[in-house]
PAMAR-395117 format. One line per field, with one value per residue (C-alpha): chain; z, y, x. Coordinates in Angstrom, 1 decimal, always signed. Layout:
BEGIN
chaine: [A;...]
c3: [Z;...]
c2: [Y;...]
c1: [X;...]
***
This chain:
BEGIN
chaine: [A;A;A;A;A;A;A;A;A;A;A;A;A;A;A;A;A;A;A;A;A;A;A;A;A;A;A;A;A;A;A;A;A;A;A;A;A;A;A;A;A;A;A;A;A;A;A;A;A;A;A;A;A;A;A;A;A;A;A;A;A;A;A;A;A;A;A;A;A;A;A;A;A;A;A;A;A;A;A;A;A;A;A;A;A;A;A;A;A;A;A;A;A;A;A;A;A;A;A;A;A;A;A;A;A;A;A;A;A;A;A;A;A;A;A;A;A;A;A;A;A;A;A;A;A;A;A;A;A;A;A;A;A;A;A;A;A;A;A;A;A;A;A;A;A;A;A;A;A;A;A;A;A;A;A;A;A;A;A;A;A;A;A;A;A;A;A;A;A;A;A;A;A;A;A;A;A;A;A;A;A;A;A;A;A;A;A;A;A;A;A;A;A;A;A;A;A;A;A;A;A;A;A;A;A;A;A;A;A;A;A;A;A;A;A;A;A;A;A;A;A;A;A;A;A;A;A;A;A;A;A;A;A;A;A;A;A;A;A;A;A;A;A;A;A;A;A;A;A;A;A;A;A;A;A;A;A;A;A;A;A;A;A;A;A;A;A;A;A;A;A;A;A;A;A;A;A;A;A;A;A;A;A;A;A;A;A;A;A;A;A;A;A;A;A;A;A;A;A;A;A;A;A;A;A;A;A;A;A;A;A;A;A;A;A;A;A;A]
c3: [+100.3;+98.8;+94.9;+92.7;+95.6;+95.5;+97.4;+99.0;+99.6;+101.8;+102.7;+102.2;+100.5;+99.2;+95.4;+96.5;+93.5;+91.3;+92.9;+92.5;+89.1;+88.8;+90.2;+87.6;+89.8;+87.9;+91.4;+90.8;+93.3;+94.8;+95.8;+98.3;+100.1;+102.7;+106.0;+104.7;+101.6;+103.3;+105.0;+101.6;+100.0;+103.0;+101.6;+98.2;+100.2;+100.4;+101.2;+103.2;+102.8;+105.4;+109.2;+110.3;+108.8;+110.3;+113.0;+114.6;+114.2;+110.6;+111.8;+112.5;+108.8;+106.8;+105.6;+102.8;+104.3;+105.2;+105.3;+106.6;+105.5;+107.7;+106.0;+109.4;+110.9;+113.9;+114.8;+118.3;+116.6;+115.5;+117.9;+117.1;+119.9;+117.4;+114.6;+115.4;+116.4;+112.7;+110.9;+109.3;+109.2;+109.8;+108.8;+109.5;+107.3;+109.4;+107.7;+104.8;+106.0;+109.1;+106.4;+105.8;+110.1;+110.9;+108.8;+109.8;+113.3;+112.9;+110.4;+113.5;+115.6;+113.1;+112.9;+116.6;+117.5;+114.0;+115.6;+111.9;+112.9;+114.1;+111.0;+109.1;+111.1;+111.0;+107.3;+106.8;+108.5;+106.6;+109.7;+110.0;+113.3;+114.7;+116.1;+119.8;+122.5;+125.4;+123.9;+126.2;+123.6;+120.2;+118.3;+119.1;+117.8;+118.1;+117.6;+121.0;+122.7;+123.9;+122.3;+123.9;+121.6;+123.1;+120.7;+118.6;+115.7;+112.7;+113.2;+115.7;+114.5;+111.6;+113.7;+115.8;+113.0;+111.5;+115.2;+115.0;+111.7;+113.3;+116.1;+118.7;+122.0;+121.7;+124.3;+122.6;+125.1;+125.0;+127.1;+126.2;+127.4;+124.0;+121.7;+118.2;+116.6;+116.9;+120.2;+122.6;+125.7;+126.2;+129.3;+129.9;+129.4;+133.8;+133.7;+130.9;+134.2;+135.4;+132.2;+131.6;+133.2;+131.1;+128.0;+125.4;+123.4;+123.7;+120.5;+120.7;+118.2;+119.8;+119.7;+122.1;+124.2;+127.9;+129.1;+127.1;+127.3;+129.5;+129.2;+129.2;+131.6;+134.2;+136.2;+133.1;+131.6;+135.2;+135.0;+131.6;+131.2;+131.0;+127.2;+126.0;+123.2;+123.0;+119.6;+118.9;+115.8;+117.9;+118.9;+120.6;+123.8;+124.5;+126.4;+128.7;+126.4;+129.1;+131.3;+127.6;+127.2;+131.0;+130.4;+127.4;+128.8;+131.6;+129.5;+131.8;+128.5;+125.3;+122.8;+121.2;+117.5;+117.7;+114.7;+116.4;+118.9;+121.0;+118.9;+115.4;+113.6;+116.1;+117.5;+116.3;+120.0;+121.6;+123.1;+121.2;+117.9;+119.5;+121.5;+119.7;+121.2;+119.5;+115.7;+114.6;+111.6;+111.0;+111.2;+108.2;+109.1;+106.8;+104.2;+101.2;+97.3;+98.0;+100.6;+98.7;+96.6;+99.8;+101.4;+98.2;+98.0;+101.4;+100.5;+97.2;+99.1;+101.5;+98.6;+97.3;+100.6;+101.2;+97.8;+97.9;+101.8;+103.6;+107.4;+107.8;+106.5;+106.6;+109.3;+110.9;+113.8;+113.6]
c2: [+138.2;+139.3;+139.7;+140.1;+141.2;+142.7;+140.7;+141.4;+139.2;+140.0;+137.9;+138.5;+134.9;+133.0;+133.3;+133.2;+135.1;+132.9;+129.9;+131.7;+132.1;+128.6;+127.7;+129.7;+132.0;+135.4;+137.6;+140.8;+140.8;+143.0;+141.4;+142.7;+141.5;+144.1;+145.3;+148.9;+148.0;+146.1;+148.8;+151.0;+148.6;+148.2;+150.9;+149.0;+145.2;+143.4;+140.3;+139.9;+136.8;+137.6;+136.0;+137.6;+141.5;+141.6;+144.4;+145.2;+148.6;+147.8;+147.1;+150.1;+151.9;+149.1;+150.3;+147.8;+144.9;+142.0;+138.8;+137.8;+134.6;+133.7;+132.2;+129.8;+127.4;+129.9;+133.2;+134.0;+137.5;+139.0;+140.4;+138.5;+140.6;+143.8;+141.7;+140.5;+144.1;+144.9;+142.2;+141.2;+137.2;+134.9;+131.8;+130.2;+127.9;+124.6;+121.7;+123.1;+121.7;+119.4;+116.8;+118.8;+119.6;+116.1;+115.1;+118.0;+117.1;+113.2;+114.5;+116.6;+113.2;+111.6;+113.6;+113.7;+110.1;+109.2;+111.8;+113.2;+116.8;+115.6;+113.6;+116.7;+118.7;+115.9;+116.3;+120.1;+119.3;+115.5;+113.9;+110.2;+109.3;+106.2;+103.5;+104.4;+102.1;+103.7;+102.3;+105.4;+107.4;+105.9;+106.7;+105.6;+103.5;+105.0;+101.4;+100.2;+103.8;+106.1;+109.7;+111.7;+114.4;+117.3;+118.4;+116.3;+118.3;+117.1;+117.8;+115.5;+113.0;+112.5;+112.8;+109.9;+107.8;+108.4;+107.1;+104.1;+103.3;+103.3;+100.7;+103.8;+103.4;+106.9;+108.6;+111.6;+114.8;+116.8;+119.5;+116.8;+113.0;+112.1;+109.9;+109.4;+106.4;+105.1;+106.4;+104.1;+106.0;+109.5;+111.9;+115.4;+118.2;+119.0;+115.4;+115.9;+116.4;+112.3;+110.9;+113.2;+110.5;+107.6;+108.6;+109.0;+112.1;+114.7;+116.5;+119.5;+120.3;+122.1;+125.7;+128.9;+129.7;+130.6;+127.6;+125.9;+129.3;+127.9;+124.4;+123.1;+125.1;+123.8;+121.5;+119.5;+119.2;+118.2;+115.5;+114.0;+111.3;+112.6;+110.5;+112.5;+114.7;+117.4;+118.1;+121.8;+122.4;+124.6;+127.6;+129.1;+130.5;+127.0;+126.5;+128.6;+129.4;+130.6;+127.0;+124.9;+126.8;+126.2;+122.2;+121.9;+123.4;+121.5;+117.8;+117.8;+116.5;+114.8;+117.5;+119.5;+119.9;+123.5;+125.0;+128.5;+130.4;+133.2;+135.7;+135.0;+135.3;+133.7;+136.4;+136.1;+136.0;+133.3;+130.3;+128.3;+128.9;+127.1;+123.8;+120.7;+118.8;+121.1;+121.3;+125.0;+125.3;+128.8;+128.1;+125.9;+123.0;+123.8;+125.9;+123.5;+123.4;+122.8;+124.9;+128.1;+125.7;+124.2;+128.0;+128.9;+126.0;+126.9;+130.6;+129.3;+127.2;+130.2;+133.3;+130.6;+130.1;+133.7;+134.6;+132.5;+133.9;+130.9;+131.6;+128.7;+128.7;+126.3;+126.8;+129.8;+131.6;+134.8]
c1: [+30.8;+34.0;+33.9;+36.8;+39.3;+43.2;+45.4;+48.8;+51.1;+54.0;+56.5;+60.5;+61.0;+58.0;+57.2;+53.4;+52.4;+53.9;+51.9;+49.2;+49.2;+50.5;+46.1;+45.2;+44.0;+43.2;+42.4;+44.5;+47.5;+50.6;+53.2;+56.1;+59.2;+59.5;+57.2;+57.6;+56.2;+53.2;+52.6;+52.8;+50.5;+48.0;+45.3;+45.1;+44.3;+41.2;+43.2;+46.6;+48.6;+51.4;+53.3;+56.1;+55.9;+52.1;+51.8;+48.6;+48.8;+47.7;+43.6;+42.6;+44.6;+43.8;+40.2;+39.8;+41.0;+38.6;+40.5;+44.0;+45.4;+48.6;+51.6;+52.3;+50.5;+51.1;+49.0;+49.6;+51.1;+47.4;+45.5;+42.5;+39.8;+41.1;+40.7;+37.2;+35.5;+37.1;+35.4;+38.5;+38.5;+41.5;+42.7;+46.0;+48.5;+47.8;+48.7;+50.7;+54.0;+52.9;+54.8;+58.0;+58.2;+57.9;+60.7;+62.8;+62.4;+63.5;+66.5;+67.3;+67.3;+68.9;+71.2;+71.9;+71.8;+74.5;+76.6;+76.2;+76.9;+80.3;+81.1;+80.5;+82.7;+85.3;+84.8;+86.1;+89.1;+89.8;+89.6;+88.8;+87.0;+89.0;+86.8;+85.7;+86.4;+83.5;+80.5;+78.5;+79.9;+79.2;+76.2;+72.9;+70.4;+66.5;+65.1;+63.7;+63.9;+61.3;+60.0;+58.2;+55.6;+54.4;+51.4;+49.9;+48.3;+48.8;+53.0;+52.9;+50.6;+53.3;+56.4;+54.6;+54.1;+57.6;+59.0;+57.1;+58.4;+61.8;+60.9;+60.0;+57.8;+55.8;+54.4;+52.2;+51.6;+48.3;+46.1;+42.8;+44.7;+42.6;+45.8;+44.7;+46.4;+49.6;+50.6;+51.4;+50.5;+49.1;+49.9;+47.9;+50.8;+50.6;+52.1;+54.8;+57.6;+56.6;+57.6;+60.6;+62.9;+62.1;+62.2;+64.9;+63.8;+61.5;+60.1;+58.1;+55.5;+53.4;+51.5;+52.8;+50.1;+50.2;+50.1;+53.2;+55.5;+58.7;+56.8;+60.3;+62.9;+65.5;+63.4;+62.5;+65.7;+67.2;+64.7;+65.9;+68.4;+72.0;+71.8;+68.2;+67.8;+65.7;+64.3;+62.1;+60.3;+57.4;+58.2;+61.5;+59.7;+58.2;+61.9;+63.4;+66.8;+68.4;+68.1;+68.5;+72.3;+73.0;+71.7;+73.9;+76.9;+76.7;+76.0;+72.5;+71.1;+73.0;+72.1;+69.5;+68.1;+66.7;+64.4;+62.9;+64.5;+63.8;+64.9;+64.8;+67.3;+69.3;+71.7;+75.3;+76.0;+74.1;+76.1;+73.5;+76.0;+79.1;+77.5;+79.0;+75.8;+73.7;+72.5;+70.9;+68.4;+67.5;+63.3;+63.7;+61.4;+58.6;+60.7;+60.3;+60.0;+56.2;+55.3;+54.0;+51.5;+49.9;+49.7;+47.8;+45.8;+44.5;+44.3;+41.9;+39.8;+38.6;+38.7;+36.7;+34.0;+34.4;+33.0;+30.0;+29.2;+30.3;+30.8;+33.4;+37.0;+39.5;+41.6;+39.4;+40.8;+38.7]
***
């Protein structure tokens, strides 16, 4: 059980204490903006409410500490063996912006397919685009084409049923072959390179794990259509950034709408920065006015279990 526990929160941007209090939670609780001052803080934690400043380090010094509650949906950064043989629990963020993702991702299509990116450059410079003659190179339209999603968690579920809302065919993408509904057809992910060519945009939405690290590299973005989109709100080492820069320089593909990145932030040197047929969001997709109320409602619900000895949390991953 844990009774009347400190919790830290650490994260450079969120106002997650002021959410919390907002619950009318009354749990005492530290809140921090910097790794150092997690680290600082550690020895005074029962709770951690933290992503990107976590270091693993931290499980062995952090005496107190008995649950973790990640900040992302994503917690391939814990070392969750360590974790385990510590007794420390953890739960991840799952769900709290599958909503705002989805939408990023078709805003990123959107965006691509109006040729939006372009208008707003156009704008800065009070340009108006005459009318274009090649009708190749005109916008699109997404009604009647094909999408392709690669993970279909609850992100993926909604970016499915956003597509079909705009008159999409969608193929959804999964280790299982199991679609839930509103997917038109379902491929395993060892088949995602036979669709590749017939489809119109590929989104992915899914988790980085060993088996989706490089899932798309030069080979699959060889086998896209010259006029395809690629659209990644997952996680940057799901693509092989090296092959995506070549494929854009080289119009293998018609542009990308890119949310995580390798390295993050995005060094001021990539080539990534300077691709007209590219659109860059600084890992944005679930960053909205919402999203630290739907962490702490998650965080509630298990201080909550956790207090009255449940074994089960909401999104459990140790």
């Amino acid at each position: 059980m844990l009774v009347e526990p400190t919790i830290l929160f650490g994260h450079v941007a969120y106002q997650l204490g002021d959410a919390f209090k907002a619950r009318g939670n009354r749990e005492r609780y530290i809140e921090v903006r910097s790794i150092d001052d997690v680290e600082a803080k550690l020895h005074d934690a029962d709770v951690l409410v933290v992503s990107r400043f976590w270091r693993n380090e931290w499980i062995e010094r952090a005496e107190r500490l008995k649950f973790v509650q990640a900040v992302s949906a994503g917690t391939e950064q814990f070392d969750r063996a360590r974790l385990a043989a510590r007794g420390i629990r953890l739960a991840s963020a799952q769900g709290a912006n599958a909503g705002a993702v989805a939408e990023h991702a078709i805003g990123l299509l959107l965006s691509l397919s109006r040729h939006l990116h372009f208008a707003r450059d156009r704008q800065r410079e009070h340009l108006w685009r005459p009318m274009i003659s090649d009708p190749n190179v005109r916008e699109q339209e997404l009604s009647g084409k094909t999408i392709a999603i690669v993970g279909l968690g609850e992100i993926g579920q909604r970016i499915a049923v956003l597509s079909k809302a705009l008159g999409m065919r969608v193929i959804g993408v999964n280790r299982s072959g199991r679609a839930p509904q509103g997917i038109d057809s379902i491929r395993t992910i060892d088949r995602l390179s036979q669709i590749l060519p017939e489809v119109d945009v590929v989104v992915l939405a899914c988790p980085l794990t060993p088996d989706t690290q490089n899932l798309i590299g030069g080979r699959q973005l060889k086998a896209m259509k010259r006029n395809a989109f690629l659209i990644n709100v997952s996680r940057g080492r799901v693509v092989d950034e090296a092959a995506l820069i070549e494929a854009l320089a080289d119009d293998i593909i018609a542009g990308a709408g890119l949310d995580c990145f390798h390295e993050e932030p995005l060094p001021a040197s990539s080539p990534l920065w300077d691709f007209k047929n590219a659109i860059i969001t600084p890992h944005s997709g679930g960053e909205t006015r919402s999203y630290e109320i739907r962490v702490i409602d998650i965080l509630t619900e298990n201080l909550g279990r956790l207090a009255r000895g449940e074994t089960q949390l909401r999104n459990q991953v140790v």
